[in-house]
gemmi code that builds the backbone of each chain (N, CA, C; Angstrom):
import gemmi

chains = {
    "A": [
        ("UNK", (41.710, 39.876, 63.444), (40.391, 39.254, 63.612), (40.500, 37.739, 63.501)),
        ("UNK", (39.783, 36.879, 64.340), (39.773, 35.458, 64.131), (38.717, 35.105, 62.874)),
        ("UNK", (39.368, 33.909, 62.180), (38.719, 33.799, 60.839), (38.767, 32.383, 61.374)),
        ("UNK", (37.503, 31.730, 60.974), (37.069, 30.143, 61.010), (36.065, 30.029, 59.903)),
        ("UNK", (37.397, 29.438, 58.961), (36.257, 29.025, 57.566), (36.089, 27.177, 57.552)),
        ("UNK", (35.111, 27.217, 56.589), (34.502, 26.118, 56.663), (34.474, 26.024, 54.905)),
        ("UNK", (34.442, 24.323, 54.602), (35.122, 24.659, 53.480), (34.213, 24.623, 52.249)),
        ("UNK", (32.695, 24.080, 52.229), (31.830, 24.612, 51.418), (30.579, 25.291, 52.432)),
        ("UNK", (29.868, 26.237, 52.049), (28.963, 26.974, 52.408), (27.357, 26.195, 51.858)),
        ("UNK", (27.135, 25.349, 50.979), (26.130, 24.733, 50.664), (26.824, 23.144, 50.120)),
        ("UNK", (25.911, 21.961, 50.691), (26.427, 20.865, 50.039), (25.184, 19.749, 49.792)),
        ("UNK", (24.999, 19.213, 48.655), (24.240, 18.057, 49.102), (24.713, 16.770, 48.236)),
        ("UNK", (24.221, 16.053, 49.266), (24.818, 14.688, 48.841), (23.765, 13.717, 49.052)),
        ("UNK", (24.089, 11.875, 48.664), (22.904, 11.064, 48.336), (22.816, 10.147, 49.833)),
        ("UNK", (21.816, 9.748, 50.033), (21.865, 8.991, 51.529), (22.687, 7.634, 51.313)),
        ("UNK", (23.835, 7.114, 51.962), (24.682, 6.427, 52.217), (26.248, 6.928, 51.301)),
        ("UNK", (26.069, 8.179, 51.485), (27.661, 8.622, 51.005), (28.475, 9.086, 52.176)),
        ("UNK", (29.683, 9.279, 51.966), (30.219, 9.606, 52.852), (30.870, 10.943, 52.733)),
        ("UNK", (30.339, 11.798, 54.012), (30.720, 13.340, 53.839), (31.724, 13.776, 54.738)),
        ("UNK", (32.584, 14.836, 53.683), (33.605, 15.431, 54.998), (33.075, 16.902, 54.854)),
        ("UNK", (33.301, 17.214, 56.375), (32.986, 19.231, 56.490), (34.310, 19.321, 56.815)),
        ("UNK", (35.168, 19.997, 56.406), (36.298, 20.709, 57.169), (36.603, 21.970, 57.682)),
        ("UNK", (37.063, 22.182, 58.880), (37.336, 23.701, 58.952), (38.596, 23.873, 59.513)),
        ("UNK", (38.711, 25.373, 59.193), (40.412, 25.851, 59.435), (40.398, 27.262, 60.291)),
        ("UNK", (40.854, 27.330, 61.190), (41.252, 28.863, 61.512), (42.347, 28.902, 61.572)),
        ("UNK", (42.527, 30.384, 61.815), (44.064, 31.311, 61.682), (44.745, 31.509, 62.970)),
        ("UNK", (43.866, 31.241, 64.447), (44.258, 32.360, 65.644), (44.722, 30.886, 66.181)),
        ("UNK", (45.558, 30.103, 65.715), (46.430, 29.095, 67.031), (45.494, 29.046, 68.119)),
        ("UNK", (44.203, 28.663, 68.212), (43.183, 27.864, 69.079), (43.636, 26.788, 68.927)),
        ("UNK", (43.330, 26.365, 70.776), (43.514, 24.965, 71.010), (41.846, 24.179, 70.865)),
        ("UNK", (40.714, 24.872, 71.394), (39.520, 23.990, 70.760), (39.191, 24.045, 69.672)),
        ("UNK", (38.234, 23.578, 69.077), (37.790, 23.305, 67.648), (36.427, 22.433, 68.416)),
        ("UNK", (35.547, 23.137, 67.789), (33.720, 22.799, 67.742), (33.069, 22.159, 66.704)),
        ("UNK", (32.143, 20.981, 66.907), (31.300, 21.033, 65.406), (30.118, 20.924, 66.187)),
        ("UNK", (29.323, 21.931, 65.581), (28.144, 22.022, 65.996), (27.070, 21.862, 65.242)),
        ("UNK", (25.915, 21.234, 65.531), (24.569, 21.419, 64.208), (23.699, 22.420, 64.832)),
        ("UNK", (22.828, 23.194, 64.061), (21.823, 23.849, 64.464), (20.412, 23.256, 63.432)),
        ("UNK", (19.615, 23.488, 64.218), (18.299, 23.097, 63.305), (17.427, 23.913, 63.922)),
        ("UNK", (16.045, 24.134, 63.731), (14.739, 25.075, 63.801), (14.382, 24.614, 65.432)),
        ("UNK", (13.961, 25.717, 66.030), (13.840, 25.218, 67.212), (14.977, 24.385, 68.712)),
        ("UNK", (15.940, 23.967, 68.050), (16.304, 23.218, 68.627), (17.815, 24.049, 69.177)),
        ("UNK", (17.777, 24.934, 68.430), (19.220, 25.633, 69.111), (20.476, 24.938, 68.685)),
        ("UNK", (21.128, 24.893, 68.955), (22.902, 24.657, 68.850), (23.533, 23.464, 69.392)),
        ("UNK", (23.625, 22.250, 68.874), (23.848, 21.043, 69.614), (25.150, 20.780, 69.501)),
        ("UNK", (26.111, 20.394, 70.403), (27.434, 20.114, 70.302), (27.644, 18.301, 69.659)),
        ("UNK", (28.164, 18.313, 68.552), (28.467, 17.194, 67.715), (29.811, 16.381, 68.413)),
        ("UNK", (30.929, 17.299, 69.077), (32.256, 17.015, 68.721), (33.015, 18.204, 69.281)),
        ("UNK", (33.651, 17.945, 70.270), (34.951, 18.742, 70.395), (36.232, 18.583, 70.224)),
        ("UNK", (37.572, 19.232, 69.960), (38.884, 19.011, 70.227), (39.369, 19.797, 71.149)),
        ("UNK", (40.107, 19.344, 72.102), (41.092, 20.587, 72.635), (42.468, 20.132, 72.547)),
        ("UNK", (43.014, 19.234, 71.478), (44.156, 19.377, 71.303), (44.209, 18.361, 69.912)),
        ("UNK", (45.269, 18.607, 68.778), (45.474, 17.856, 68.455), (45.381, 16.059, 68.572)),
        ("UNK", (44.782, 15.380, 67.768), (44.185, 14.010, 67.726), (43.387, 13.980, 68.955)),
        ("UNK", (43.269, 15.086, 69.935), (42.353, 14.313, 70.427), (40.947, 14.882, 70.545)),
        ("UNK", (40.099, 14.299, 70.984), (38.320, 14.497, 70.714), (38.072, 14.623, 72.020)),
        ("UNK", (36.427, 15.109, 72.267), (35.422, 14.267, 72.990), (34.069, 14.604, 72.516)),
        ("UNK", (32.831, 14.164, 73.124), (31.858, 13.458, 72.645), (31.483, 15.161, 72.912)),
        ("UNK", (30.317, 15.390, 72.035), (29.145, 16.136, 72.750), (27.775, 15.641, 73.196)),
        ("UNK", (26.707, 15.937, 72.723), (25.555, 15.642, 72.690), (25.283, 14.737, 72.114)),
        ("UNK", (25.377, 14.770, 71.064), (24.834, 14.027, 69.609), (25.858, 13.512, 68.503)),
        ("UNK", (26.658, 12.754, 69.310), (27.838, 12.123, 68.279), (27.400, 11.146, 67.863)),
        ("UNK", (26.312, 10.311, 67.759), (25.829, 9.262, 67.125), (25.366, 9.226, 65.744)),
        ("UNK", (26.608, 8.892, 65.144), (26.284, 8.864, 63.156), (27.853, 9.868, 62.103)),
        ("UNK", (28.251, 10.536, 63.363), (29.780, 11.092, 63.098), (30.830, 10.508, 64.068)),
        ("UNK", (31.899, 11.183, 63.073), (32.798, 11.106, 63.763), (33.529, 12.163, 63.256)),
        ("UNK", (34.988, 12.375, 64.156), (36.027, 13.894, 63.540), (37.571, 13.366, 63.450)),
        ("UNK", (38.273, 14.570, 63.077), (39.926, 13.979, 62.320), (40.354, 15.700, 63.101)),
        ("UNK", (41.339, 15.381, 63.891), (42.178, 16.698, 63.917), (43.487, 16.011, 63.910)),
        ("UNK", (43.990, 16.349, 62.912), (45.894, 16.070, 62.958), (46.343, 17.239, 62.859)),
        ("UNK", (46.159, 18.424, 62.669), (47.167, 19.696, 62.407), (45.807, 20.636, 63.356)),
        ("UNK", (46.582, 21.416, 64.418), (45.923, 22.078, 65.311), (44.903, 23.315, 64.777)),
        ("UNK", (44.968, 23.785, 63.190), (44.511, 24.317, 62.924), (42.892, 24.151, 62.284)),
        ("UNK", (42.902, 22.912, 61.883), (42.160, 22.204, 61.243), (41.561, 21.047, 61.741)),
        ("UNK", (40.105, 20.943, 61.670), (38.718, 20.345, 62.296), (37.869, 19.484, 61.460)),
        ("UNK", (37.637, 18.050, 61.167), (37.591, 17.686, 60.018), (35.830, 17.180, 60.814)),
        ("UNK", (34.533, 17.338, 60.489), (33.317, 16.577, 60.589), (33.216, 15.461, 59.399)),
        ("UNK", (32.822, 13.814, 59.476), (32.759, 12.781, 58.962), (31.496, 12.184, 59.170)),
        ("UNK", (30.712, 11.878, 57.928), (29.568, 11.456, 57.960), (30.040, 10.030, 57.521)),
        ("UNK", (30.160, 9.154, 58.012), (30.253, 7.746, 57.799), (29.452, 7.377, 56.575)),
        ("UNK", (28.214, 7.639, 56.959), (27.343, 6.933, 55.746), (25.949, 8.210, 56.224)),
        ("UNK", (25.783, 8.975, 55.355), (25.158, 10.377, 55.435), (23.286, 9.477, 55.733)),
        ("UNK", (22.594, 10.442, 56.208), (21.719, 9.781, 56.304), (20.379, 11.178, 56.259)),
        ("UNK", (19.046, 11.057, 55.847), (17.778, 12.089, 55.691), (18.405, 13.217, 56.323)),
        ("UNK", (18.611, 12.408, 57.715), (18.309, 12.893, 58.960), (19.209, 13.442, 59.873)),
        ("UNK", (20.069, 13.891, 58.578), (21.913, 14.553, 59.056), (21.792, 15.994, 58.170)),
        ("UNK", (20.548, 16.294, 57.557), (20.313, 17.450, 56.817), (19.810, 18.402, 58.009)),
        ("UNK", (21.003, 19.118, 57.672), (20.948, 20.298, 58.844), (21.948, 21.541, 58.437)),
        ("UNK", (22.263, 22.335, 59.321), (23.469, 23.410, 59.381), (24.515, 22.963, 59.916)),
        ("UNK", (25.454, 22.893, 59.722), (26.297, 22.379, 60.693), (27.547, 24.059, 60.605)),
        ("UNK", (27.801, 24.147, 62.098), (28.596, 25.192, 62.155), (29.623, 24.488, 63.498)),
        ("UNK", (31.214, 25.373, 62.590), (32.369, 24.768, 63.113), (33.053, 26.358, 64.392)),
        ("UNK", (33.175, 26.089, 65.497), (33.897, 27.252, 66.465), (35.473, 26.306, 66.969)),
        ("UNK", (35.955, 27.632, 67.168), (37.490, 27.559, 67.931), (37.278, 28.637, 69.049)),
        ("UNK", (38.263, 27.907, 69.775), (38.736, 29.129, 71.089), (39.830, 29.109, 71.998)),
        ("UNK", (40.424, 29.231, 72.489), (41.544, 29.593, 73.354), (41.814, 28.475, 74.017)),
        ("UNK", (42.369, 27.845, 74.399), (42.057, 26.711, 75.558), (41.380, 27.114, 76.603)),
        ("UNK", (41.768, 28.355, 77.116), (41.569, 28.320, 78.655), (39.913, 29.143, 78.902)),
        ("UNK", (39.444, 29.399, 77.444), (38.667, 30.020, 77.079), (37.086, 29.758, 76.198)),
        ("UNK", (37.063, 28.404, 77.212), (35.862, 27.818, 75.860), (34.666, 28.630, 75.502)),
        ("UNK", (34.744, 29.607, 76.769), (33.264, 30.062, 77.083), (33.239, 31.476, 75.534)),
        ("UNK", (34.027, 31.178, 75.092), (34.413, 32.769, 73.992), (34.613, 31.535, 73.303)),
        ("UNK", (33.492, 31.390, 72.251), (33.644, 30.809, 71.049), (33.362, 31.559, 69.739)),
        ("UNK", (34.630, 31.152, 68.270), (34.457, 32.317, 67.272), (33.601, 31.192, 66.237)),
        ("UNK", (32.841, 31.810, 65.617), (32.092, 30.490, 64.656), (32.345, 30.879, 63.439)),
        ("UNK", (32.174, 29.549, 62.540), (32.274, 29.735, 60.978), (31.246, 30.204, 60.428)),
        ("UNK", (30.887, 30.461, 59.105), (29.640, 30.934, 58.659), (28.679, 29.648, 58.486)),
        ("UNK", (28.961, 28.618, 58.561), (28.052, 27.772, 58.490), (28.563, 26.693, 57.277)),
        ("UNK", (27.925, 25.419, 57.191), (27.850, 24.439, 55.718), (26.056, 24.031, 55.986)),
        ("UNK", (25.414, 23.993, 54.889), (24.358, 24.113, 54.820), (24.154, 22.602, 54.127)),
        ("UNK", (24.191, 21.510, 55.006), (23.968, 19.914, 54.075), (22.525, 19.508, 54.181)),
        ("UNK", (22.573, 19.186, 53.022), (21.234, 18.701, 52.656), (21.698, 16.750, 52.140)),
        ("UNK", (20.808, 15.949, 52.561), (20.818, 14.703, 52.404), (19.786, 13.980, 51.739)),
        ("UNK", (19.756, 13.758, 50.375), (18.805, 13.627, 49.724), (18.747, 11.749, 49.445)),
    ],
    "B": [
        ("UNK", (17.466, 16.493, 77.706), (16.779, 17.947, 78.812), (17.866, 19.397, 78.539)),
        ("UNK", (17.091, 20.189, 77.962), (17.964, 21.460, 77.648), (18.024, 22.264, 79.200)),
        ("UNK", (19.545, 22.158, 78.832), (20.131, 23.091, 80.104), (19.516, 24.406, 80.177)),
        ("UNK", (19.212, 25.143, 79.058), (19.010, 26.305, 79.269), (17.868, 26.737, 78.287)),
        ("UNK", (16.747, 27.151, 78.840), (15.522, 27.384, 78.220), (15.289, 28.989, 78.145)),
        ("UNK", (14.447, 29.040, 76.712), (14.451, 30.554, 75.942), (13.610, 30.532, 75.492)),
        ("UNK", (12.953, 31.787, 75.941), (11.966, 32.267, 74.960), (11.896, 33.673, 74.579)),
        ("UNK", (10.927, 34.342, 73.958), (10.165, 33.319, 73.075), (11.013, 32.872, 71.745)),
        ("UNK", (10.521, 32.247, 71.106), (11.039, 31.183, 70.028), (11.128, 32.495, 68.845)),
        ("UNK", (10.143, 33.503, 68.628), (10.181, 34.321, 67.510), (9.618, 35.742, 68.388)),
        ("UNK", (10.180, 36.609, 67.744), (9.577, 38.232, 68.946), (9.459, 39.058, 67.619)),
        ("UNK", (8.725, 40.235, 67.229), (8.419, 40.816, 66.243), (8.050, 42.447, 66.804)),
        ("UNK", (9.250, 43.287, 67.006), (9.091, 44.436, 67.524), (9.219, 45.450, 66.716)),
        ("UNK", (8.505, 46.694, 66.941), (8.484, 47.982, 66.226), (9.981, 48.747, 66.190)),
        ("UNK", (10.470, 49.397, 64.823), (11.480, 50.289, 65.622), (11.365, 51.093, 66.351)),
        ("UNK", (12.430, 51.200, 67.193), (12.390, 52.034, 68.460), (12.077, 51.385, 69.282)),
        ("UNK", (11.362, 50.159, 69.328), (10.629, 49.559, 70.989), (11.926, 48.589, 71.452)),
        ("UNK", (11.426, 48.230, 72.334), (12.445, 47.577, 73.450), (11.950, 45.810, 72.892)),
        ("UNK", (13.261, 45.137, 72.492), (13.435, 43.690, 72.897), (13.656, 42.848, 73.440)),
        ("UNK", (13.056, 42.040, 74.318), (13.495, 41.321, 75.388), (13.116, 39.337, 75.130)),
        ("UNK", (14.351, 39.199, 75.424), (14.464, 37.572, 75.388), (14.691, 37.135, 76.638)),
        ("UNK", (14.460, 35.822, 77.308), (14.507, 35.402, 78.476), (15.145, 34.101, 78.245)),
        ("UNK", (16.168, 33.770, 79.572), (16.320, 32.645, 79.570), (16.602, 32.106, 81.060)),
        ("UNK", (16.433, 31.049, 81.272), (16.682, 30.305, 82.580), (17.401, 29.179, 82.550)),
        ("UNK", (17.729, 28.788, 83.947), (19.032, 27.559, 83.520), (18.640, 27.190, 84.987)),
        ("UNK", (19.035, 25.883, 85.235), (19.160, 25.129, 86.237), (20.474, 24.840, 87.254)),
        ("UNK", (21.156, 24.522, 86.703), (22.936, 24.014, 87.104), (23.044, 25.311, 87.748)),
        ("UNK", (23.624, 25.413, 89.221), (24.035, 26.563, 89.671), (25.362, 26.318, 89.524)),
        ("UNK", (26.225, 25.798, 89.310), (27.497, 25.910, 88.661), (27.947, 26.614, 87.820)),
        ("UNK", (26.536, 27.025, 86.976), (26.943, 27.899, 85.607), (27.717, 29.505, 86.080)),
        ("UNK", (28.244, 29.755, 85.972), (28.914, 31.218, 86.338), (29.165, 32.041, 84.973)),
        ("UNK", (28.977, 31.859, 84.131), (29.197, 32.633, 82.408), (27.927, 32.437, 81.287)),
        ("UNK", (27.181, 34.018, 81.043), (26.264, 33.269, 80.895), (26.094, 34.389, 79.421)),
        ("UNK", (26.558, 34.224, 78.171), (26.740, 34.892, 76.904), (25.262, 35.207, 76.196)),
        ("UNK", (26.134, 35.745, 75.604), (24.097, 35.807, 74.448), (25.147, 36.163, 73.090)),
        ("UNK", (24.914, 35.281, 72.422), (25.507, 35.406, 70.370), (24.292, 35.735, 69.967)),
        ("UNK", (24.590, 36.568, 68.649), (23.796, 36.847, 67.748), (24.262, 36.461, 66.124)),
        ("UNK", (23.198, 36.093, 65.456), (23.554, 35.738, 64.377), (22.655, 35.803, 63.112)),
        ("UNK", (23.258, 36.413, 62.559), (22.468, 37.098, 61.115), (22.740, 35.817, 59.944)),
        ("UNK", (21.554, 36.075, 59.235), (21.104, 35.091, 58.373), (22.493, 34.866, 56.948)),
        ("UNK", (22.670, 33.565, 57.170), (23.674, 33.210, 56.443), (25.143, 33.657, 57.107)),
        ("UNK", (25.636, 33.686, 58.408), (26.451, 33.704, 58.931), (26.469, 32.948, 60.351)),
        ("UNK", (27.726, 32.630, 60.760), (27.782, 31.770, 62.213), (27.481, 32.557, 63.469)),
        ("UNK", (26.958, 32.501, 64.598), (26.819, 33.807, 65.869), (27.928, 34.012, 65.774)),
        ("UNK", (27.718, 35.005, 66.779), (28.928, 35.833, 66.943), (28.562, 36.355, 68.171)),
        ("UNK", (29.391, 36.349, 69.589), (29.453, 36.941, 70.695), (29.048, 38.339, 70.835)),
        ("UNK", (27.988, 38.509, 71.279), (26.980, 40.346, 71.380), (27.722, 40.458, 72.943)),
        ("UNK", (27.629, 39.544, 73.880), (27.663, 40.531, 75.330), (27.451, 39.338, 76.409)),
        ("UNK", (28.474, 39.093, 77.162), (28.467, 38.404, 78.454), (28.168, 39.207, 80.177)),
        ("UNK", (28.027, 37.897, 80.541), (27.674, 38.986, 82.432), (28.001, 37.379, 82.814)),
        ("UNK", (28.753, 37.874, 83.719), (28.719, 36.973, 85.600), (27.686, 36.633, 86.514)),
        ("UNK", (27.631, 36.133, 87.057), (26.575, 36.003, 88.289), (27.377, 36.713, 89.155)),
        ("UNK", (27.829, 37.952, 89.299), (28.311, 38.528, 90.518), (27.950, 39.966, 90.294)),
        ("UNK", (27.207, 40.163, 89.184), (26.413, 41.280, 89.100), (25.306, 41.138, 87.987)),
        ("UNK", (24.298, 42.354, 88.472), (22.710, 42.088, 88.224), (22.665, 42.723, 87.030)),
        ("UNK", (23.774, 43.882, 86.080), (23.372, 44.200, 85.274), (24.742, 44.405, 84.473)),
        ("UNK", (24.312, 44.349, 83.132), (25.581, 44.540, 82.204), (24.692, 45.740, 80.702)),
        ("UNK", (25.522, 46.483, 80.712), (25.014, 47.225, 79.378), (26.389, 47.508, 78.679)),
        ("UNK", (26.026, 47.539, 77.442), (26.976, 47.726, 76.147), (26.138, 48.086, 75.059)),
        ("UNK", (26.128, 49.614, 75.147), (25.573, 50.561, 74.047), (24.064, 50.079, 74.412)),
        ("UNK", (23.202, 49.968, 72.920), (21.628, 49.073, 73.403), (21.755, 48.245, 73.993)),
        ("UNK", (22.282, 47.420, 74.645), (21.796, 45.903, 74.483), (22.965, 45.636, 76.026)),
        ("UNK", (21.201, 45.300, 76.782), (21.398, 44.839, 78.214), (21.059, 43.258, 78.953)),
        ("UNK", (22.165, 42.804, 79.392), (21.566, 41.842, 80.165), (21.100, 42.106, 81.582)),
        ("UNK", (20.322, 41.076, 81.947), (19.949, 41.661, 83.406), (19.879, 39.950, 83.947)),
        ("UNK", (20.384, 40.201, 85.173), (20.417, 38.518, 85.747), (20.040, 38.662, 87.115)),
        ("UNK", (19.262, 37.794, 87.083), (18.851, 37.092, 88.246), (19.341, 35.870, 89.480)),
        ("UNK", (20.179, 35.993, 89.665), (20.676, 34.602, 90.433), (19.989, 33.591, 91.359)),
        ("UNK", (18.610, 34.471, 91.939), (17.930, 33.420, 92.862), (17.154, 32.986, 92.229)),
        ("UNK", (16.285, 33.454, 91.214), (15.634, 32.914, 90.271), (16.278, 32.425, 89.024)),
        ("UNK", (17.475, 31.850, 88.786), (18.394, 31.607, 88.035), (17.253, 31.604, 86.600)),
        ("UNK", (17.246, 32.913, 86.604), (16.975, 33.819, 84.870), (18.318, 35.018, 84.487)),
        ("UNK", (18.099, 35.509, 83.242), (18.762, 36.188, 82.302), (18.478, 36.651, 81.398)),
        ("UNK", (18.200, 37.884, 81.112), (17.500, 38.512, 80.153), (18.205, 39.151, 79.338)),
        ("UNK", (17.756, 39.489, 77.765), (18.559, 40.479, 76.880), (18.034, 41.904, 76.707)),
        ("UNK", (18.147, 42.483, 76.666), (17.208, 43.574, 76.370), (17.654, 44.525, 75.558)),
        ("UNK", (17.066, 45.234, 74.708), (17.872, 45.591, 72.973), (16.903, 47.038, 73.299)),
        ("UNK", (17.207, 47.983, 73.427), (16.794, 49.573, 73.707), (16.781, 50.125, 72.367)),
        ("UNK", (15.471, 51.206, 71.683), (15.370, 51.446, 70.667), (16.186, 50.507, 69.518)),
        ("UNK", (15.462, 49.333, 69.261), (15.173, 48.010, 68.262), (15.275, 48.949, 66.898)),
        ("UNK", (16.224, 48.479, 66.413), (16.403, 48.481, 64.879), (16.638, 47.775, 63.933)),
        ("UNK", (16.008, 48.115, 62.557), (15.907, 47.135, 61.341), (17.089, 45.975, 61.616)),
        ("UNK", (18.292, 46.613, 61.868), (19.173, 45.926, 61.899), (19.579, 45.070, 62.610)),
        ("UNK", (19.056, 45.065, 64.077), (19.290, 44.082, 65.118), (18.724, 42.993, 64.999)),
        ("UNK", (17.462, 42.973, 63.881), (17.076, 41.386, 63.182), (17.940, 40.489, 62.919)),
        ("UNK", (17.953, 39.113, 63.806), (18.640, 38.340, 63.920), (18.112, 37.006, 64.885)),
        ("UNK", (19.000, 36.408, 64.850), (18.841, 34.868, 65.661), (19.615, 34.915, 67.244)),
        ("UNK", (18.817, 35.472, 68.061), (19.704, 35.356, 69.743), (19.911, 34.451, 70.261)),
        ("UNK", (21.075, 34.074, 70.586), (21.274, 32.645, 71.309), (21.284, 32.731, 72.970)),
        ("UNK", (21.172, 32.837, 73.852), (21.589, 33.029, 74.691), (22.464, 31.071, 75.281)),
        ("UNK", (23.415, 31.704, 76.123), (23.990, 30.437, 76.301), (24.733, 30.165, 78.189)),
        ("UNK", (24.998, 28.919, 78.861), (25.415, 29.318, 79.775), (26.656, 28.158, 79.466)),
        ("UNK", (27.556, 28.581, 80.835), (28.711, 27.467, 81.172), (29.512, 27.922, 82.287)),
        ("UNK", (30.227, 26.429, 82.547), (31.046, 26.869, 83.603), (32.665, 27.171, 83.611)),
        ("UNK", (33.257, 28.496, 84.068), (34.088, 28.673, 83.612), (35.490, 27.978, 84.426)),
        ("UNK", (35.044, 26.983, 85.609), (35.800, 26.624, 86.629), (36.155, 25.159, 85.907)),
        ("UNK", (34.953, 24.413, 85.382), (35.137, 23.387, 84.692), (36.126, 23.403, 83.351)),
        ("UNK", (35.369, 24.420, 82.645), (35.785, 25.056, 81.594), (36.390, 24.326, 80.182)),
        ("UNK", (35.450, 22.900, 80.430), (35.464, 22.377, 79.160), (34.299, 22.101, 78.115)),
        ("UNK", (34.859, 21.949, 76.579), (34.025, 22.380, 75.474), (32.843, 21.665, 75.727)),
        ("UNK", (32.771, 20.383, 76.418), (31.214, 20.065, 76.162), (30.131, 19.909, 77.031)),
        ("UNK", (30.598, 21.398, 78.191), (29.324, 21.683, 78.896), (29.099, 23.321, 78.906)),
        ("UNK", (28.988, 23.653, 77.365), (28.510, 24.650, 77.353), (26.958, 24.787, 75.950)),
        ("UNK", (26.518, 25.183, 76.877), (24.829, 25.143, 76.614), (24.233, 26.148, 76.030)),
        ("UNK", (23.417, 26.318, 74.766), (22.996, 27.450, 74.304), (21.218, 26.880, 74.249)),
        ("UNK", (20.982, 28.238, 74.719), (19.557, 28.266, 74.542), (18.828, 27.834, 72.831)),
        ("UNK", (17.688, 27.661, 72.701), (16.975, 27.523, 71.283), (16.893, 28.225, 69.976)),
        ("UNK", (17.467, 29.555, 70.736), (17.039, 30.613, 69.706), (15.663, 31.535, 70.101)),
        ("UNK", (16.013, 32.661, 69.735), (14.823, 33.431, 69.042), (15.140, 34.652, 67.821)),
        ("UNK", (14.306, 34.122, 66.894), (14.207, 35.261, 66.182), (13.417, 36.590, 65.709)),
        ("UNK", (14.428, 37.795, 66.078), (13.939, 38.483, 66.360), (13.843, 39.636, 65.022)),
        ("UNK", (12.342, 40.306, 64.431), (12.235, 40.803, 63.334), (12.144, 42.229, 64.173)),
        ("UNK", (12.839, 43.424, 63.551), (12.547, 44.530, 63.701), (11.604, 45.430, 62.681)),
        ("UNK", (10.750, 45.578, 62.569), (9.842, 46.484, 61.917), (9.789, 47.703, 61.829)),
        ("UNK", (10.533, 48.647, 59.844), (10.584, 49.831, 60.728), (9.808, 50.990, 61.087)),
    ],
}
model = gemmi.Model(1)
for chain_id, residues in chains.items():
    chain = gemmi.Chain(chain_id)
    for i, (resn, *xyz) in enumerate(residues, 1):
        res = gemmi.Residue()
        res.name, res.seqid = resn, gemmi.SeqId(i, " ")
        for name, pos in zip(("N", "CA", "C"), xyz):
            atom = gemmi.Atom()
            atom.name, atom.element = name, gemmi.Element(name[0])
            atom.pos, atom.b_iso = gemmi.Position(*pos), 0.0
            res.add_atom(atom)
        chain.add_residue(res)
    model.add_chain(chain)
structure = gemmi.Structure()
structure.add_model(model)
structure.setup_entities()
């Protein structure tokens, strides 16, 4: 079974700190996802990898940024955390050739106080 | 502008009755068009894909049905149970392009089964 953990399940922190989400899977995927979800709004792409160090943008990369040095592992970076970064954030991997089959983490639940 | 629009936002069905979510998309490029489900306090998880090269897909309850000229897509959940309460995503993309950041998920709906 593919496992994509994420490395706390609830977090909160103070507005202008700086947050890391990390995630890890097991199945040698070449993508890696960070995604937010919020009420209404569905599933927004933050951040992709499809290979080691490298990225690209999704939707809503304005206020993060990400770290992949080891292919297994997906790092989300809140520069300076802000109200309005309190959300779900959920991390997927998938195959290279296979984006359309994405496996997801259970979620990190940040709150920005 | 969301690629791919869903409704309704919340559905509240009896057990045993039939659930149906809708979604539509624009981009005729899209050729892969998924539906995740995802239970409270966990990430989706892939329920059931279809092609645009056929009109119907079933796996056990739970049917999609697609439309290509009217570029819609439906879920449809046959005798609804307590348990199929959850968050449906439906989502599209292209599998020719087939990179991570043009794949599109609908809003959600959540769906309560009553038993």
């Amino acid at each position: 079974d593919v496992k994509v953990t994420q490395s706390s399940r609830y977090l909160v922190k103070r507005t202008g700190e700086k947050v890391f989400l990390e995630c890890v899977q097991d199945m040698d995927h070449e993508n890696m996802f960070w995604y937010r979800q919020d009420p209404g709004l569905g599933l927004r792409l933050i951040y992709f990898s499809y290979d080691v160090k490298m990225k690209e943008k999704g939707d809503i990369p304005e206020g993060y940024s990400v770290s992949r040095e080891k292919k297994e592992r997906f790092s989300l970076i809140l520069e300076s955390a802000s109200t309005n970064q309190t959300s779900m954030y959920l991390c997927a991997s998938s195959f290279g050739g296979r984006t359309y089959e994405q496996y997801f983490g259970p979620g990190t639940r940040l709150t920005v106080t | 502008q969301q690629q791919v629009k869903q409704s309704p936002q919340s559905l509240i069905v009896q057990k045993g009755g039939i659930s149906i979510i809708n979604c539509a998309y624009e981009n005729t490029a899209f050729d892969y068009f998924p539906w995740y489900q995802q239970f409270p306090g966990k990430g989706p998880a892939l329920l059931i894909a279809i092609r645009p090269d056929v009109s119907e897909k079933k796996e056990g309850r739970f049917t999609i049905s697609f439309n290509k000229s009217a570029k819609q897509f439906s879920l449809h959940i046959m005798d609804s149970q307590p348990g199929d309460s959850a968050t449906y995503f439906c989502a599209a993309t292209s599998t020719i392009t087939n990179t991570g950041n043009q794949f599109y998920f609908g809003t959600g709906t959540s769906l309560t089964v009553i038993p």
